[in-house]
Backbone as CSV, one residue per row, in Angstrom:
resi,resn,N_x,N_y,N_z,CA_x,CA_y,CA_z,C_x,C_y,C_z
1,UNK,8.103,8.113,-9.257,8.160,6.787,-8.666,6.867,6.535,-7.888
2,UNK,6.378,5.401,-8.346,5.390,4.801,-7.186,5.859,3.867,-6.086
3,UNK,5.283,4.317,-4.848,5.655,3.927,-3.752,4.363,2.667,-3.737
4,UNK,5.165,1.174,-3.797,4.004,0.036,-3.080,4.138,-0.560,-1.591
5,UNK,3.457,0.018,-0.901,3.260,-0.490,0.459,2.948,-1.708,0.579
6,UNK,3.531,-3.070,0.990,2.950,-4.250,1.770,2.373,-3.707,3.345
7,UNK,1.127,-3.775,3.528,0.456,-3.233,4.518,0.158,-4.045,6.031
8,UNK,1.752,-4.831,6.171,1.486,-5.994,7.205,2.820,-6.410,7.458
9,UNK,3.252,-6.414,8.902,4.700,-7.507,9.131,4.578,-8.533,9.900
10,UNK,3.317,-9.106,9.767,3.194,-10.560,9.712,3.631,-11.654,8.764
11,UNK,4.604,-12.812,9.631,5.670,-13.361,8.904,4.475,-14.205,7.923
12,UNK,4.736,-14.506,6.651,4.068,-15.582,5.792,2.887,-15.080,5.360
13,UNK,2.713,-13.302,5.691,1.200,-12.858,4.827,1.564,-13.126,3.376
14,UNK,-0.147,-13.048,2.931,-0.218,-13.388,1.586,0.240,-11.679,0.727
15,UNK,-0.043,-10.960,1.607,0.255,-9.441,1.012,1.270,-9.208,0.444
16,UNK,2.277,-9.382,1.321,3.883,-9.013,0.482,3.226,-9.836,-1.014
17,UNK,3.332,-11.059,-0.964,3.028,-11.528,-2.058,2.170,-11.188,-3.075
18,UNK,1.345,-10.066,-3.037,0.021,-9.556,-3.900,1.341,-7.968,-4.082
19,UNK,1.577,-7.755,-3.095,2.373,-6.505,-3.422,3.206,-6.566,-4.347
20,UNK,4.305,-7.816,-4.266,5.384,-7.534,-5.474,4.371,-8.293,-6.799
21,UNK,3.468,-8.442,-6.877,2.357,-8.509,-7.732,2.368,-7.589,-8.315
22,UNK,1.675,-6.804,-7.688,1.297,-5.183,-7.665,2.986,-4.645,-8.213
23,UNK,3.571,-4.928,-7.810,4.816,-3.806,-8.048,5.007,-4.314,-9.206
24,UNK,5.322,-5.088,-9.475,5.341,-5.911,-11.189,4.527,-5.547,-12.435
25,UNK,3.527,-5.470,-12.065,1.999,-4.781,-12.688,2.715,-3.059,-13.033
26,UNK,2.918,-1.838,-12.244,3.770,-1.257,-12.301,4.840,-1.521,-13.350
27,UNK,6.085,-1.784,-12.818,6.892,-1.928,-13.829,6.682,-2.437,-14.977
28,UNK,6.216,-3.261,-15.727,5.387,-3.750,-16.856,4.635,-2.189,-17.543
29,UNK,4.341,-1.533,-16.319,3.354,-0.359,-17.793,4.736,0.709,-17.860
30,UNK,6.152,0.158,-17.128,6.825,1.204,-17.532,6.771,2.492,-15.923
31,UNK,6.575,1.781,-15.495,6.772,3.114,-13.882,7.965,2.696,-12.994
32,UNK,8.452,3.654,-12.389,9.264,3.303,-11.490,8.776,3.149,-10.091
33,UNK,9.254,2.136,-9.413,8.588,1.765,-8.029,9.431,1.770,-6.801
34,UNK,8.821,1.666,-5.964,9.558,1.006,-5.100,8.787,-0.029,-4.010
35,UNK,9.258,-0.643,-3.385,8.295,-1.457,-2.706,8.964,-1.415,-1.377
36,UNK,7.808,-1.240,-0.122,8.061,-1.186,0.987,7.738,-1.814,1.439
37,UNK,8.357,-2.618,2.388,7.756,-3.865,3.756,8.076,-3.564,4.546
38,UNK,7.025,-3.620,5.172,6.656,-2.993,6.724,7.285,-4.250,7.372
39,UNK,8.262,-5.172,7.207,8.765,-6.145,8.238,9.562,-5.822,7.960
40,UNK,10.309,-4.774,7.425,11.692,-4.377,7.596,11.585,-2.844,8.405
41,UNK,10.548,-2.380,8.981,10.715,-1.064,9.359,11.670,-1.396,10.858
42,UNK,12.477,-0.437,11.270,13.339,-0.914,12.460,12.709,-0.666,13.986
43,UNK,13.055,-1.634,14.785,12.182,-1.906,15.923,12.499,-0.915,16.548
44,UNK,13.387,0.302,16.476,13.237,1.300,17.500,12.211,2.105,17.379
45,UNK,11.509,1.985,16.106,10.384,2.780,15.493,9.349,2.293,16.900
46,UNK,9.221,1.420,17.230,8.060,0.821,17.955,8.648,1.374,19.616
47,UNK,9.351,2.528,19.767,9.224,2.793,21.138,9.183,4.132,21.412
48,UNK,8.295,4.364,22.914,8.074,5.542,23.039,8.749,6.922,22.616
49,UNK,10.349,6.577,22.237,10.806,7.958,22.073,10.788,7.649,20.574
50,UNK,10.066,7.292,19.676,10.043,7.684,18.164,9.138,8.534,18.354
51,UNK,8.393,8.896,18.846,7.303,9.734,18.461,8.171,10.970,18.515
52,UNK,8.801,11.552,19.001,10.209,12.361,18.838,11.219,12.677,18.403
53,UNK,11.849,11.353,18.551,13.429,11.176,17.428,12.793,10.135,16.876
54,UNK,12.850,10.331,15.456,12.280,9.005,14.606,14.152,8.645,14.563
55,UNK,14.383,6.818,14.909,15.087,6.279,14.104,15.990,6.427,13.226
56,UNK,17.417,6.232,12.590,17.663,6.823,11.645,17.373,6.295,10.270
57,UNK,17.351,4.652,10.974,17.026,3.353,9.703,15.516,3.644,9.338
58,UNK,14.726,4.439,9.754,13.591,5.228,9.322,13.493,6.237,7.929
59,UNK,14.589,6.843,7.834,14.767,7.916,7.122,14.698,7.375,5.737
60,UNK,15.034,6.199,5.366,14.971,5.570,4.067,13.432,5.643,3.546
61,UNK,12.607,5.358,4.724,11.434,5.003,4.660,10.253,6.253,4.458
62,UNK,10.896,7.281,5.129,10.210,8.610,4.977,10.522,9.323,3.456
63,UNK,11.586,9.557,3.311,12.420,9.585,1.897,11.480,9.205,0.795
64,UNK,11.414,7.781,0.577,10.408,7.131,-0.344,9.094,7.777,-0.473
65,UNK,8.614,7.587,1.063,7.113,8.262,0.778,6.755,10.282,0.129
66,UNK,8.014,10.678,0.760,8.128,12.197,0.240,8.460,12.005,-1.049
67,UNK,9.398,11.240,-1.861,9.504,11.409,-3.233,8.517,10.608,-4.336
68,UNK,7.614,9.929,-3.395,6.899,9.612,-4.020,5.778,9.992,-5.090
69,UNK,5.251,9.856,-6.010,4.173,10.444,-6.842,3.305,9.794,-6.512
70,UNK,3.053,8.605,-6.236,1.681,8.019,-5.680,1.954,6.913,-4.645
71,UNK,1.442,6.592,-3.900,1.203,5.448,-2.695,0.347,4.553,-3.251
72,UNK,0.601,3.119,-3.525,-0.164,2.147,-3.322,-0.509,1.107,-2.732
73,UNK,-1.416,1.036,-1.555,-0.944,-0.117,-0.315,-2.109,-0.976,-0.094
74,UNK,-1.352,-2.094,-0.380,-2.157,-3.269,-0.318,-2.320,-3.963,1.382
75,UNK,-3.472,-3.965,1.672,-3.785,-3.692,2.968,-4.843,-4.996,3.324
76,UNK,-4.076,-5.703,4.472,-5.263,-7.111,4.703,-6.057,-6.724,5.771
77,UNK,-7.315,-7.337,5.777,-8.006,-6.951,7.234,-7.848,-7.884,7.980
78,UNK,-7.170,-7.286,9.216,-7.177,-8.458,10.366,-8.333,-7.641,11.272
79,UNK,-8.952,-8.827,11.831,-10.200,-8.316,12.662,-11.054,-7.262,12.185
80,UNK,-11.599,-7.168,11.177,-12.469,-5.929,10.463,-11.360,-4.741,10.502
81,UNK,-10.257,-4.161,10.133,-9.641,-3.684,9.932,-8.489,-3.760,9.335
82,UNK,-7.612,-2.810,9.465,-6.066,-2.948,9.153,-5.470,-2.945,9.997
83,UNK,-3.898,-3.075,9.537,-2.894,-3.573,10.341,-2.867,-2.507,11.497
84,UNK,-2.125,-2.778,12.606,-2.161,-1.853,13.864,-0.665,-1.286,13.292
85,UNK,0.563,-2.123,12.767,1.787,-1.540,12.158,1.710,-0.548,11.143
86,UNK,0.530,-0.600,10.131,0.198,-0.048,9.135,-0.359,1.362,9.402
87,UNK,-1.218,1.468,11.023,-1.453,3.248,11.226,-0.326,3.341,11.876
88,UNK,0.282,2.906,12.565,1.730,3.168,13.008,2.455,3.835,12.437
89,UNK,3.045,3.193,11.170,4.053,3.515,10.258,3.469,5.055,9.469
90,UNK,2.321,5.042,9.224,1.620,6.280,9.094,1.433,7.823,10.165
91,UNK,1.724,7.005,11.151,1.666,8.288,12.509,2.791,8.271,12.519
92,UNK,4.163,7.697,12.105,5.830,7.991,12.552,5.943,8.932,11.061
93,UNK,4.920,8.937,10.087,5.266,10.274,8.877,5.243,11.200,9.311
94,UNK,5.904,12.482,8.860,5.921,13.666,8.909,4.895,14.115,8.926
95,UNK,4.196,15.268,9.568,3.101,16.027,9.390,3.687,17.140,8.748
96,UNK,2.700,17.946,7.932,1.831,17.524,7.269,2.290,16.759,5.687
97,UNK,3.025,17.248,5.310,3.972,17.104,4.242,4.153,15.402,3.217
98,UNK,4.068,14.466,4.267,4.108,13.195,3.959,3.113,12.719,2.739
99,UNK,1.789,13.269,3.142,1.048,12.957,2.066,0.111,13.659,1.530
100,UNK,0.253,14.526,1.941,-0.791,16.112,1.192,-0.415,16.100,-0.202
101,UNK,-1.831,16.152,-0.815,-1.711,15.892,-2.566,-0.698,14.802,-2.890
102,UNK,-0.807,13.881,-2.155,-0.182,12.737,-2.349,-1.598,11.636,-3.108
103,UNK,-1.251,11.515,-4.832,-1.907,10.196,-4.483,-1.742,8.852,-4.152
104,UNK,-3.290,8.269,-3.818,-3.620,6.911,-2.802,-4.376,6.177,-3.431
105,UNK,-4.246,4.828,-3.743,-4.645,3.924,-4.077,-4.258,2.483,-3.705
106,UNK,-5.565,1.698,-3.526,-5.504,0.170,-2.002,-6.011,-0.681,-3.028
107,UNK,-5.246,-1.686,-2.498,-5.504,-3.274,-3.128,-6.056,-3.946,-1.531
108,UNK,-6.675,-4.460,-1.516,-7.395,-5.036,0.245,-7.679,-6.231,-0.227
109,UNK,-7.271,-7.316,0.283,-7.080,-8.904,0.915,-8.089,-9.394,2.395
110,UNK,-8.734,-10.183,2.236,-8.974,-11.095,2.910,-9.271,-12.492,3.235
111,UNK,-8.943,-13.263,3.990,-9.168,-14.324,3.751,-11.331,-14.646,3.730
112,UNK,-12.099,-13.995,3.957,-13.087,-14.022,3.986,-13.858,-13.684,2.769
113,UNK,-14.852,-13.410,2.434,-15.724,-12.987,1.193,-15.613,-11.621,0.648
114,UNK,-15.229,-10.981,1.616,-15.731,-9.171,1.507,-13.891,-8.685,0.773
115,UNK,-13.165,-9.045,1.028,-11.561,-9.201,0.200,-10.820,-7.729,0.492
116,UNK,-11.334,-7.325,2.178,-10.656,-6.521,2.676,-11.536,-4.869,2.595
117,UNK,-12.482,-4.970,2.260,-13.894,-3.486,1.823,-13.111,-2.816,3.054
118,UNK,-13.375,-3.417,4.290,-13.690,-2.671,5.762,-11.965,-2.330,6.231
119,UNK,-11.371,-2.793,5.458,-9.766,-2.102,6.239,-9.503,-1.290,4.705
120,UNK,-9.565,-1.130,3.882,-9.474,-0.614,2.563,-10.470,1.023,3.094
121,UNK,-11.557,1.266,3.467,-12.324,1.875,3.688,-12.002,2.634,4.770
122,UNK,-11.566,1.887,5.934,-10.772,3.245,7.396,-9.746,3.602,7.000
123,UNK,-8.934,2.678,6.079,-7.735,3.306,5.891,-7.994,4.911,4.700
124,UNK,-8.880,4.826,3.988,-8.975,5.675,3.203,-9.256,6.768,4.029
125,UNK,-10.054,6.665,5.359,-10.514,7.739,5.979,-9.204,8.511,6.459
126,UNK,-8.792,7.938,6.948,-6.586,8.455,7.511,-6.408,8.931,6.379
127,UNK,-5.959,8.505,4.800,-5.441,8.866,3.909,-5.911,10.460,3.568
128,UNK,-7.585,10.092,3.571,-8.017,11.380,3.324,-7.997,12.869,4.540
129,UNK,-8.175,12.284,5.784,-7.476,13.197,7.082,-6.492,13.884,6.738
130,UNK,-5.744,12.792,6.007,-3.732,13.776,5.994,-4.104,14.071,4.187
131,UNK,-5.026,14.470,3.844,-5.186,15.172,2.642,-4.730,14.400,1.670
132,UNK,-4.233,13.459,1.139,-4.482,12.688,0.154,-5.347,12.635,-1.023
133,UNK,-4.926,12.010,-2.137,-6.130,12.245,-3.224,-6.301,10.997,-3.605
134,UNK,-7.481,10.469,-3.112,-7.849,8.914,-3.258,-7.903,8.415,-4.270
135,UNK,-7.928,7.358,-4.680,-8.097,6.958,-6.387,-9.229,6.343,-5.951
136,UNK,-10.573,6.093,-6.988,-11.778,5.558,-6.643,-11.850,4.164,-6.822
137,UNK,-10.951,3.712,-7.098,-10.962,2.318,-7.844,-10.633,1.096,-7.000
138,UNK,-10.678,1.390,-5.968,-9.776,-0.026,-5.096,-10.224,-1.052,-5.491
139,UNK,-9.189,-2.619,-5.313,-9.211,-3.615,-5.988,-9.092,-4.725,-4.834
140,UNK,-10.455,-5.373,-4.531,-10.873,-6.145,-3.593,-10.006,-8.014,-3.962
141,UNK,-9.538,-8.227,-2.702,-9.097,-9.779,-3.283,-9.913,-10.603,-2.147
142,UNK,-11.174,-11.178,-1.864,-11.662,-12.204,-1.233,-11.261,-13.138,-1.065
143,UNK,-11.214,-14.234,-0.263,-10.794,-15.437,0.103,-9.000,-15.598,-0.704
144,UNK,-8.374,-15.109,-0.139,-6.599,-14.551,-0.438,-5.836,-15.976,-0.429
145,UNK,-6.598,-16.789,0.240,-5.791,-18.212,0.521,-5.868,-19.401,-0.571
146,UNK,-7.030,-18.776,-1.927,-6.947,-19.302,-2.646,-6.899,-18.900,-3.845
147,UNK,-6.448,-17.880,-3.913,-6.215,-16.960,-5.086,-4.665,-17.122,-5.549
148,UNK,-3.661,-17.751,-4.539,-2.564,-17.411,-5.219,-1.702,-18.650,-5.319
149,UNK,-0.854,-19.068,-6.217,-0.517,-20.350,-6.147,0.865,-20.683,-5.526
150,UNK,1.356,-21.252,-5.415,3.089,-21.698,-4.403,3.675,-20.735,-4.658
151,UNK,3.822,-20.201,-5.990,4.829,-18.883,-6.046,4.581,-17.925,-6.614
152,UNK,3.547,-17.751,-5.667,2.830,-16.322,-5.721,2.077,-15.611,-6.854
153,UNK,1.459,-16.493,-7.652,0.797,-16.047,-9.126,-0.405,-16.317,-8.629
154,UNK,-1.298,-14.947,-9.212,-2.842,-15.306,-8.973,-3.513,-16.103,-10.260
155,UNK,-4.267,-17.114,-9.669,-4.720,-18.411,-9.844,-5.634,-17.986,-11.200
156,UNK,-6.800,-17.380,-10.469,-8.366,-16.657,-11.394,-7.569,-15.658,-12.449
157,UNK,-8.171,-16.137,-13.873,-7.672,-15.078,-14.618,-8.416,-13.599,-14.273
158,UNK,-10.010,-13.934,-13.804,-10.838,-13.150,-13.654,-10.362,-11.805,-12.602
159,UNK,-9.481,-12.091,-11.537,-9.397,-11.469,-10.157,-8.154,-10.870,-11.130
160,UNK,-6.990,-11.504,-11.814,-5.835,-11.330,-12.215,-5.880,-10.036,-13.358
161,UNK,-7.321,-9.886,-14.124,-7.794,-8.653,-14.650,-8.102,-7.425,-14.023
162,UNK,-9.339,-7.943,-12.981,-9.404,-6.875,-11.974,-8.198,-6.096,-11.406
163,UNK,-7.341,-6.845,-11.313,-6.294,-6.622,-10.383,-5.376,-5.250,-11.197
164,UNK,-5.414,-6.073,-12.700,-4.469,-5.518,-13.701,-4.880,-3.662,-13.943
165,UNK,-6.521,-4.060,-14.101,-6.760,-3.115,-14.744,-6.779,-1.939,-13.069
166,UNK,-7.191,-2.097,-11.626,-7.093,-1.194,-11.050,-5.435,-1.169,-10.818
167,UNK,-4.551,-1.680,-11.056,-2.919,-1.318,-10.819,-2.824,-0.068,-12.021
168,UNK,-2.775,-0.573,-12.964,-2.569,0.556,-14.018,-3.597,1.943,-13.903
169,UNK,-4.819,1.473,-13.746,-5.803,3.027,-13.796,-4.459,3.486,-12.676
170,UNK,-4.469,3.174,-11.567,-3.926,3.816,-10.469,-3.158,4.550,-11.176
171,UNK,-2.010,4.249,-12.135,-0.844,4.694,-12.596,-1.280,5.875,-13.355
172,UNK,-2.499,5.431,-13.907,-2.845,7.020,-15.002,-3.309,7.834,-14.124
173,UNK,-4.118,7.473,-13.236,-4.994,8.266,-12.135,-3.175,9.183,-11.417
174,UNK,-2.305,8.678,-11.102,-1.178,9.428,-10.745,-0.673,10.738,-11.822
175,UNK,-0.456,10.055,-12.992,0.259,10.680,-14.417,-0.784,11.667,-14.500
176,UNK,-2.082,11.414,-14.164,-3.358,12.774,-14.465,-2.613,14.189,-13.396
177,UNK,-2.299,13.437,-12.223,-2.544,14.703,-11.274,-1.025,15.110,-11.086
178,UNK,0.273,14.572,-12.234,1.377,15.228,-11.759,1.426,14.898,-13.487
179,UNK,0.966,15.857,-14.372,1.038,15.806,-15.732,1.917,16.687,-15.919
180,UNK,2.448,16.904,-14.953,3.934,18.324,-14.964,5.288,17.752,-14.921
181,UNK,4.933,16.189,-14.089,6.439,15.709,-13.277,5.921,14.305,-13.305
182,UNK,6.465,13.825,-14.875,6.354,12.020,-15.589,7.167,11.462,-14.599
């Protein structure tokens, strides 16, 4: 199963919306997914004693990422970065276990020109910290506010290729490094 991260629980991001994109893209080559939104993670997660007792409405969420075969998280930059929920939800994982030889692969959004480089790029640095195996391919979406139409279809056939072809490499780039466990 591939795990797709929406990398934001800001109400009305364009992400969720690129994500079940992304998760669709997935199912279409035939993978099993799952898709995670970080606006459903539970608000006890956000207080001092999770760093201790994680939550129990958490456990769904840890679950996924341990049975996962690959992570794919589509990640917007707010303020030259990523989400502040998004290293969050990453520091309430298990050490070390969560994502060691886990592979990683980012779809990055912005509403600006650069289509998320600079939160796509720290986040890889975390991914690779907790040992991760990056996929090289990330798939940039620039100016996000006009790429997608009322219900959620990207507009540019051009971006809608890009998009296609780094969702699927991702999938082989996974099937390469667990050619033991389809």
């Amino acid at each position: 199963m591939i795990v797709v991260i929406s990398g934001t629980n800001r109400p009305g991001a364009k992400t969720l919306a690129v994500a079940k994109i992304v998760d669709g893209i997935l199912q279409k080559a035939g993978e099993r997914t799952q898709l995670l939104d970080l606006t459903d993670l539970p608000h006890e997660l956000f207080t001092p004693e999770a760093y201790t007792t994680k939550p129990p409405e958490f456990e769904a969420f840890q679950r996924a990422i341990l049975e996962a075969r690959g992570i794919l998280t589509v990640v917007p930059e707010y303020n030259g970065s990523y989400p502040g929920v998004l290293k969050h939800f990453i520091d309430m994982l298990s050490f070390p276990e969560s994502l060691v030889d886990k592979p990683a692969g980012f779809v990055g959004l912005s509403a600006g020109r650069w289509g998320g480089i600079r939160s796509v790029e720290q986040l890889k640095m975390v991914m690779q910290h907790r040992h991760a195996h990056l996929y090289g391919r990330a798939c940039y979406l620039p100016g996000i506010g006009g790429l997608l139409d009322d219900d959620g279809r990207v507009t540019d056939p051009e971006v809608e290729e890009r998009l296609q072809e780094s969702v699927t490499g991702f999938a082989d780039f996974c099937r390469s490094l667990h050619s033991d466990n389809p």
